[in-house]
N, C-alpha and C positions, 0 to 999 in steps of 0.2 A: 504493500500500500504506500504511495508514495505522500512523504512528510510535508505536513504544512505547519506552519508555528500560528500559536496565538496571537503573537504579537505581529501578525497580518491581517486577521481576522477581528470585524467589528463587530457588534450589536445592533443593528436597526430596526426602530419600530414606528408603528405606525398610529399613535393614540385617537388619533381621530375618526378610527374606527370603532373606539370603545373601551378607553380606560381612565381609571383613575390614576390619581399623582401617587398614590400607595401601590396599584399594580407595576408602574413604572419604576419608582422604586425594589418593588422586588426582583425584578426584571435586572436593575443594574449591579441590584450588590450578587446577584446570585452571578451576574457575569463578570461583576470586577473581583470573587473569590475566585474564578476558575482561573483569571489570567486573561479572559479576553483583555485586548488593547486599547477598546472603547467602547459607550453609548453614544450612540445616534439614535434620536428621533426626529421625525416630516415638521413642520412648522404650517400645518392645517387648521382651519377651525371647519370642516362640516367636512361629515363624512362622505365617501363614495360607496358605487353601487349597493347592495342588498346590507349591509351592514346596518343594526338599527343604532350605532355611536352612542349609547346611551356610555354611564350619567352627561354626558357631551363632550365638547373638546377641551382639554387643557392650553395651557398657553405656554409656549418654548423656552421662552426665555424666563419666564416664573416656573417650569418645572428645573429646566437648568440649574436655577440658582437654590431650588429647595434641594436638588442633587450634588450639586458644588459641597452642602456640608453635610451631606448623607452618604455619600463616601470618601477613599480616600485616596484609591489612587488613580483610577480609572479615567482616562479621559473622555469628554464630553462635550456637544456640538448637534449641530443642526443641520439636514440633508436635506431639504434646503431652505432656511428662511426667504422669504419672497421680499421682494426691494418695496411692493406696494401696498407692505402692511405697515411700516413704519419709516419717521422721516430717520434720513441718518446721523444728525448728532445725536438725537437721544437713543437709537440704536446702538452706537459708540459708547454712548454712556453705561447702555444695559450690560454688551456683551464684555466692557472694561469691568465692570463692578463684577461680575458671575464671573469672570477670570480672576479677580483677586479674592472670592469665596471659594472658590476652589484651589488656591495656590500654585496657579497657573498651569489650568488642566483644558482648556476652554481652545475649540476652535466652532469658525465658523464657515457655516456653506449657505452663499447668498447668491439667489436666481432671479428669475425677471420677472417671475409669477405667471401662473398660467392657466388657474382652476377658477374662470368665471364666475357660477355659480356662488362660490365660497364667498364672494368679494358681494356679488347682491344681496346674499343673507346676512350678510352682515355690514351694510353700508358702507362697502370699504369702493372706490372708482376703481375703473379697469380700463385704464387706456388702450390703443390697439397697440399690437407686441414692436411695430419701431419707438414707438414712444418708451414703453417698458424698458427697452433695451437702452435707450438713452438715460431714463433715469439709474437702470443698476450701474450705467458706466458711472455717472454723477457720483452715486450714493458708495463705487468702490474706490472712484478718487477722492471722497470728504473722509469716510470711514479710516481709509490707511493713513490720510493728510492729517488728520488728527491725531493719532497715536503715535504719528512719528513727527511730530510739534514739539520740540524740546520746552519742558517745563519752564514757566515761566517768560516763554514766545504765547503768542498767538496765531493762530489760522483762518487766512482768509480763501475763499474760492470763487469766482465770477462764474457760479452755472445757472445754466437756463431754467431751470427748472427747483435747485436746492441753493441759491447763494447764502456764503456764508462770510460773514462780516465780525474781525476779529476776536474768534471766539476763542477761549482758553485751553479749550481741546483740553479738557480735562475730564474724568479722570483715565489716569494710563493704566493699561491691562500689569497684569505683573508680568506675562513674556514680554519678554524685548519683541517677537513678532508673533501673534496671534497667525495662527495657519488659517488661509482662506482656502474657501475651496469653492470653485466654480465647476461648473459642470453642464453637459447637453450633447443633442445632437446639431447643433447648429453648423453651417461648414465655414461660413467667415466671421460674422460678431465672434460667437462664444468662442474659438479658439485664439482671435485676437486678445479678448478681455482676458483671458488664462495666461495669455504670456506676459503680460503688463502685470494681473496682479496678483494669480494664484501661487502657491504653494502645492497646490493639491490639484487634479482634475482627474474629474469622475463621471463615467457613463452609466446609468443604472437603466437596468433587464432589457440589455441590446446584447444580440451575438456579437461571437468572440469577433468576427470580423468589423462586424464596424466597429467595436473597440479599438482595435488597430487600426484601424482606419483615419479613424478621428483623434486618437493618440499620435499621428504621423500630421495631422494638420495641426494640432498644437508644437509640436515639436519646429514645424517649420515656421509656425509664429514665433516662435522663441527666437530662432534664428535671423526672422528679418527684422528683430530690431537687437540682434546682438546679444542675444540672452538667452543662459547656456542650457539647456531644456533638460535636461541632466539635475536643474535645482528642483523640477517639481515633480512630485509624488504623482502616480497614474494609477487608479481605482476604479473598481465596477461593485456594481449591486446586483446581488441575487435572490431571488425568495429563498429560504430554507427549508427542506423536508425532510428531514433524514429519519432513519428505523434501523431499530436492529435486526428485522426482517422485510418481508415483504408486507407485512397486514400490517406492522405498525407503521410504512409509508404510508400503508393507503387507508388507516385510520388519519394521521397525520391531514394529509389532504385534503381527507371527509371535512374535518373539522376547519379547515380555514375555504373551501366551496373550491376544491379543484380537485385534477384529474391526474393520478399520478406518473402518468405517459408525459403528458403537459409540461409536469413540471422540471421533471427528468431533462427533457429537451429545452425548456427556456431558463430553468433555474438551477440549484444547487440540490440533488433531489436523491432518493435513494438509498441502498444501505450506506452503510460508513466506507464502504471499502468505492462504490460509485462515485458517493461527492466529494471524497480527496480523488480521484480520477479527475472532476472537473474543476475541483478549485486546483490542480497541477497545471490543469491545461492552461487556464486562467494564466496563472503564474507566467509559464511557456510563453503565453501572449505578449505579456507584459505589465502585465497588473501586478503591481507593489502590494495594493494594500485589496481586502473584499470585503467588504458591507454584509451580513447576512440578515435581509429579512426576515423579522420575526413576528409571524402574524398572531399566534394565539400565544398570547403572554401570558395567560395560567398554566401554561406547559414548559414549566423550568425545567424538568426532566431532557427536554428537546438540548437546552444548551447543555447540561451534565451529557449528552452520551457527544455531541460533538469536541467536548473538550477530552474525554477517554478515550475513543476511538480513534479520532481524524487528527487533530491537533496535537503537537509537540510543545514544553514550554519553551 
């Protein structure tokens, strides 16, 4: 069975299909005992398809920071906050403060927003996606321009959209660089924005080929403006299904509404001995780091047998 380490392997969930900040937290400590190398959760407020999201959505950056001192070593972040749910100093503010409750555990993944509905239900505006894209560019040159504003300067920016006029850029995360992570399929915007300002870029539940694909158009953003694509981390997302047999995959599946053929073939699916099969291939590709979604978060048993069978420390 070929080896994969924890400390490649993350935790991804999805609360806004149905949890509390208590299942969340069980969810994290039960992964940051095993070794995984972080939580992620979606930064959603309403659910998708048949899901009834009861007691409703939580909120990211308030589960983060109730997470920041509810464990302790684990790192934690967002796959992906949307740029149109918050202006970005006070975003700056948020994700600087949950980085210093946490001791500097805190990355972020910031996208252009794209789930309509979510934005009607809750009064939030939805511009059309070049406008979006205009504003994450805005909101990831204020976000970095502020934290790297030496204390006691101030930060100005002339955008269309978020100008910002001498502001204290306070307060600073405790890393010296908060990891951003950008992510899509987009073939020009989003792999320019990655070379400008990510650390991280990540494709989630795309084959392995457009991954490489699209890991070869950021790589040559990086290059036309000089910037060595070697400094950023490349990552994919996969649903998780694993069993220590065949009936417990396809309980597994029962239980979050798929088919275990389905998953096998788009996600991370199978016994233990199949899904290191695919997160090797994964690796093979090029992906540094995998995301492992985890849809039914009352099944901590799910992360115990991934961390005995498939995973190394």
């Amino acid at each position: 069975m070929p080896a994969v380490q924890l400390s490649q392997l993350r935790v991804f969930t999805e609360p806004q299909q149905g949890a509390s900040y208590d299942d969340l937290l069980s969810v994290a400590q039960r992964a940051e005992a095993l070794g995984f190398d972080a939580f992620f959760r979606s930064d959603h407020w309403l659910k998708m398809g048949d899901a009834d999201g009861l007691p409703g959505p939580t909120d990211a950056w308030v589960t983060l920071a109730g997470l920041a001192r509810d464990t302790e070593r684990i790192r934690l972040g967002t796959l992906v906050t949307s740029a149109t749910f918050r202006y970005p100093g006070p975003l700056a503010i948020s994700v600087a403060q949950v980085d210093q409750m946490s001791g500097g555990r805190v990355e972020l993944g910031l996208g252009a927003g794209w789930y309509e509905q979510e934005h009607t239900a809750y009064g939030l505006p939805f511009p059309p996606l070049g406008e979006r894209f205009d504003r994450l560019e805005e909101q990831l040159e204020i976000i970095t321009g502020m934290w790297s504003t030496p204390t006691g300067e101030t930060y100005s920016f002339d955008g269309a959209h978020y100008p910002v006029t001498d502001s204290p850029a306070l307060p600073k995360p405790a890393q010296a660089r908060v990891p951003l992570i950008i992510g899509g399929g987009g073939p020009k915007r989003t792999p320019a924005l990655a070379a400008r300002f990510a650390t991280e870029f990540n494709t989630p539940f795309v084959p392995r080929e457009f991954f490489s694909a699209q890991s070869d158009r950021v790589r040559a953003a990086c290059e036309a403006i000089d910037r060595d694509p070697g400094e950023i981390t490349f990552s994919a997302a996969l649903v998780l299904c694993c069993g220590a047999d065949d009936s417990e995959v396809a309980r597994r599946a029962e239980a979050i509404g798929r088919e275990p053929d389905e998953l096998r073939t788009n996600g991370a699916a199978g016994t233990p001995a199949e899904v290191a099969e695919t997160l090797a291939a994964w690796t093979a590709a090029g992906a540094d780091r995998i995301y492992l979604q985890v849809l039914d978060l009352t099944d901590l048993d799910h992360l115990d047998l991934v961390a005995a069978e498939i995973a190394t420390p």
